[in-house]
N, C-alpha and C positions, 0 to 999 in steps of 0.2 A: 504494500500500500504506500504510495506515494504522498508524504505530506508534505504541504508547503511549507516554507519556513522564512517567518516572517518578520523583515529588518523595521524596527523603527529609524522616524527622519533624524538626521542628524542636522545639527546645525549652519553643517555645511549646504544641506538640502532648502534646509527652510530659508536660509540667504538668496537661494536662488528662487524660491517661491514668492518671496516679495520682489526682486527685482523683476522676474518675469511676471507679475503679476501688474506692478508700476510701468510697464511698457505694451498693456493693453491684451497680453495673450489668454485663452482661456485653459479652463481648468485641464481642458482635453490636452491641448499643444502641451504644457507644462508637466501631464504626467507623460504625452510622451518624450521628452526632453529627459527627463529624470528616471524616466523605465521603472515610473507607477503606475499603480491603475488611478484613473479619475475620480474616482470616488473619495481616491486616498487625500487627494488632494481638496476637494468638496470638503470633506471630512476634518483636515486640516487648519483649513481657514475659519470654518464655523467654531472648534471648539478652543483654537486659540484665539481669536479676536479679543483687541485692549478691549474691556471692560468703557473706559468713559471714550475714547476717541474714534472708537468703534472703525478701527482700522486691524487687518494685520500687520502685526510685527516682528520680526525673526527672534527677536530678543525674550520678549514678551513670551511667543509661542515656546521657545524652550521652557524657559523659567514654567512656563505652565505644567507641561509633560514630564517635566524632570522630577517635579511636585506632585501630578501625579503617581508617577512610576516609584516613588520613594513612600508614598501612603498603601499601593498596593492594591490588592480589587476588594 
């Protein structure tokens, strides 16, 4: 049985999610850029967004995931 096995974004990824994000590409182009699926990146954007400036942020989005991943499920 073949399981996938699956990377979360690294910070280097999510730098390039705003920048191609800030130069108007969408979610599709940018998971194919980065050889994710699209969803990952839908996925991304919604559950990192700043809170008051309702922007992403690379920064912001780590410090999120990092928090989460260190609280656990």
């Amino acid at each position: 049985m073949n399981k996938k096995k699956y990377k979360q974004l690294d910070q280097k990824e999510r730098d390039r999610i705003f920048l191609l994000k800030k130069k108007g590409k969408t979610n599709s182009d940018i998971a194919k850029l980065l050889g994710r699926d699209k969803t990952t990146i839908g996925r991304e954007l919604e559950r990192n967004e700043h809170q008051r400036l309702h922007l992403y942020l690379p920064d912001t989005a780590q410090r999120k995931a990092s928090k989460r991943k260190e609280m656990g499920r």
